[in-house]
N, C-alpha and C positions, 0 to 999 in steps of 0.2 A: 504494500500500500504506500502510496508516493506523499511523502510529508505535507504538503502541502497543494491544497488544489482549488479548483474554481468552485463557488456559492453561486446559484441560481434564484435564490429566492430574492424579490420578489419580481422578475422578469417574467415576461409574456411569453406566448408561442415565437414570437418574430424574431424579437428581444434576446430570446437563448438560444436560439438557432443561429445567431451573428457571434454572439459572447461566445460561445461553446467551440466555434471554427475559429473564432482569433486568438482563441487559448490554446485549446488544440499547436497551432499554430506558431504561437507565442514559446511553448514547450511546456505549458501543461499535458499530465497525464491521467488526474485524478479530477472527475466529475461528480457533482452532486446535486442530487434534485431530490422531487418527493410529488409524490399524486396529488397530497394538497396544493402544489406550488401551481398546478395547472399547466406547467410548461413542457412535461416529457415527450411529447411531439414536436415541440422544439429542439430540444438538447439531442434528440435522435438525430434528427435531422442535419443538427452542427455537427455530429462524431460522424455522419455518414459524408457532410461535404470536405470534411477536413482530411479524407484520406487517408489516413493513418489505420493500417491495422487495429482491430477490434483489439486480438491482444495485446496489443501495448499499452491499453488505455484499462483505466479504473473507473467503471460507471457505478455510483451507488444512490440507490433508490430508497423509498421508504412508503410505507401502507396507514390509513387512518385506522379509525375502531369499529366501522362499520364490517371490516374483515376481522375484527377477533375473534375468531376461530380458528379451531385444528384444523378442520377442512377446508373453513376459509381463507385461511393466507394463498393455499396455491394460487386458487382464484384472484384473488388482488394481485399475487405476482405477476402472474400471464395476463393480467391486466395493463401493469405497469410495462410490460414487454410489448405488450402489442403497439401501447400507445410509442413507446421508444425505437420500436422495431430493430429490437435485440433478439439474441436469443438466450442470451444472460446476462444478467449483472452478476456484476464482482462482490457485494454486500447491498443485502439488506435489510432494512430495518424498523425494527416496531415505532412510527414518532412520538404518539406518545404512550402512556401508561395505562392513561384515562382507569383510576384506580375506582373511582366510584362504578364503574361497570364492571370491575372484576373480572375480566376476560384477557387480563394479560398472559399471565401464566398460559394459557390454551393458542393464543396467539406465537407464542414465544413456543411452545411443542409444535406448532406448526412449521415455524423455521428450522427446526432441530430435525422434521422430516427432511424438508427442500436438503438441507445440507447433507443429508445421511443416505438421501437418495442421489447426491451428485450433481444437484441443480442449481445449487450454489457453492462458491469456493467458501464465502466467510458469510456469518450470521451477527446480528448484534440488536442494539435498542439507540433509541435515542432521547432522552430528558428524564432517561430513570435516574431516581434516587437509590440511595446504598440498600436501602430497606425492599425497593422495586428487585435490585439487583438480589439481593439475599432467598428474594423465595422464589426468583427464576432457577435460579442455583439449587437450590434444595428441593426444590420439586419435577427439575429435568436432570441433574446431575449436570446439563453441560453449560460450559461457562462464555458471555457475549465471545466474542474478539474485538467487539468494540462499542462503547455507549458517546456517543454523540448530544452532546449537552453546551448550554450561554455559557462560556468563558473568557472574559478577557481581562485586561489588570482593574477591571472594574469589579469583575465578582471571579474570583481569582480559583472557585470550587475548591478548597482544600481538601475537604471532608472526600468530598468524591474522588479530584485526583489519588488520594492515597489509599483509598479500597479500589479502586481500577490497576493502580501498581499493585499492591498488596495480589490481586487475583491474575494476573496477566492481560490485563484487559485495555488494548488502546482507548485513550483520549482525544476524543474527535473536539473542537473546538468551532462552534458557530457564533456567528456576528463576533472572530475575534478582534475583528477593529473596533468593537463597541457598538456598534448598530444603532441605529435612531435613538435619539433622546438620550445617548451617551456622550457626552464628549471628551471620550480617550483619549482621541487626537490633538485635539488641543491641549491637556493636560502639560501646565509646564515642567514637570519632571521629561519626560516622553521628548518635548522642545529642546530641552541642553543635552538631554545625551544625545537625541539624534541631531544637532551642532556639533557636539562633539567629535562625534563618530564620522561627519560626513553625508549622513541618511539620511533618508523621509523619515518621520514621524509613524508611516504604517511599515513601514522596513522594520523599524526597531520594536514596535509592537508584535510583527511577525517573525521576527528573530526570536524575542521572549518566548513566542510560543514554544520554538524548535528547541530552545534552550531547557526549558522544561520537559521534552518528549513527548510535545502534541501534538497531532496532526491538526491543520487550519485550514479553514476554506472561508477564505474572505471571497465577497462577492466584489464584482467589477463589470461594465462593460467599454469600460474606455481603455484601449488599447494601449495605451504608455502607461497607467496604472497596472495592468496587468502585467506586464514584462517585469517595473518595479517591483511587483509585490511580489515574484517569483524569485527575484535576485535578491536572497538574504544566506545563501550557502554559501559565500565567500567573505563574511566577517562573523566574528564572536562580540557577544557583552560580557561585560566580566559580572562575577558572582553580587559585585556591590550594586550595577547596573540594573542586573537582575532584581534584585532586593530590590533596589530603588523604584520598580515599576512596581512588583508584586505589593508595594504600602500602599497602593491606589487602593485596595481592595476594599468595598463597603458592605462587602456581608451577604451571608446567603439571601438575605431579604431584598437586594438588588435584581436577583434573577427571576426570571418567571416560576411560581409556583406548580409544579406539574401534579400535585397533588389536590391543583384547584383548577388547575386548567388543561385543553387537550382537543384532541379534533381526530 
């Protein structure tokens, strides 16, 4: 799975089918979209004008709660394939928990078939909590490969990041630039180091990511933002930099509550 790749949300059909081929393009390899985003006939569309072998690329999808079910997921999957017109994705994943409906756990054995039947490389979740995570585990035995959750030096997930390590479980990272009604970017810690250093301001935030061992998928569809925010494998922050971002943090209360919210 390619450290960092392209966010699709909140683009159109037209919108991601432009993003997806200049990324593509640019030297992304890892795609991300979701049924709710409405755009997977877009993004199919960009991986199929952009040329580039199917296998070289990382497409990962994601399903609402109206498929929570064991026999539902397939369905939502070859759902999300037809609109993409794949014939696999590389991960997919439950978006939310939607814990008042109780149908995660059967959701989540849904995937645990896809994957044991061969119809997927990798399975995971996205906006579970450690608690979400705890009885998927214990009630399939098999553990995400990846939970996809809000992080950036705004709400920094500790609790999470370290039962995701603790279990083997990559840390996917959305709106890691902060995403609307944040303003990471402008934060003047984020300003002097990336003065210091040389960088943009989403360089250095996306460097933090890497620095931590996350995968990021900032969204973009302006094409010299996209190149930039790819070019962060050729410098380090130091441990203090590091720190210095990770004090932005204002608490799990910043992030979306997935135990109140979901689709």
């Amino acid at each position: 799975m390619p450290r960092l790749g392209l966010g699709t949300w909140p683009m159109n059909d037209a919108q991601a089918e432009r993003a997806v081929a200049t990324a593509i393009e640019a030297g992304y390899r890892l795609v991300d979209t979701a049924e709710a985003y409405g755009n997977e006939l877009g993004v199919g569309r960009g991986i199929k004008a952009s040329g580039i072998a199917r296998e070289d690329l990382f497409v990962t999808t994601k399903f609402d709660r109206h498929w929570h079910g064991r026999d539902l997921v397939p369905q939502g999957y070859q759902a999300s394939l037809d609109r993409l017109g794949l014939d696999y994705a590389d991960l997919l994943l439950i978006h939310w928990p939607n814990p008042g409906l109780d149908r995660y756990v059967a959701a989540y054995e849904g995937l645990v078939d896809l994957l044991q039947d061969g119809r997927l490389k990798a399975i995971g979740t996205s906006n579970f909590k450690p608690a979400h995570l705890d009885r998927v585990i214990a009630e399939t035995g098999v553990v995400p490969d990846v939970n996809q959750i809000q992080l950036s030096p705004a709400v920094t997930r500790d609790e999470a990041r370290a039962y995701h390590q603790a279990h083997g479980i990559v840390t996917e990272s959305w709106s890691p630039l902060g995403g609307q009604g944040a303003d990471v970017l402008g934060q003047p810690v984020i300003a002097a180091i990336a003065e210091e250093i040389g960088r943009s301001p989403a360089q250095v935030i996306l460097r933090w990511n890497v620095e931590l061992g996350l995968v990021a998928i900032p969204k973009s569809s302006n094409p010299d933002r996209m190149r930039e925010n790819l070019a962060v494998f050729d410098f380090a922050l130091t441990p203090e930099q590091v720190a210095a971002i990770s004090a932005l943090d204002q608490g799990e209360s910043a992030a979306v509550d997935s135990d109140a919210f979901g689709h």
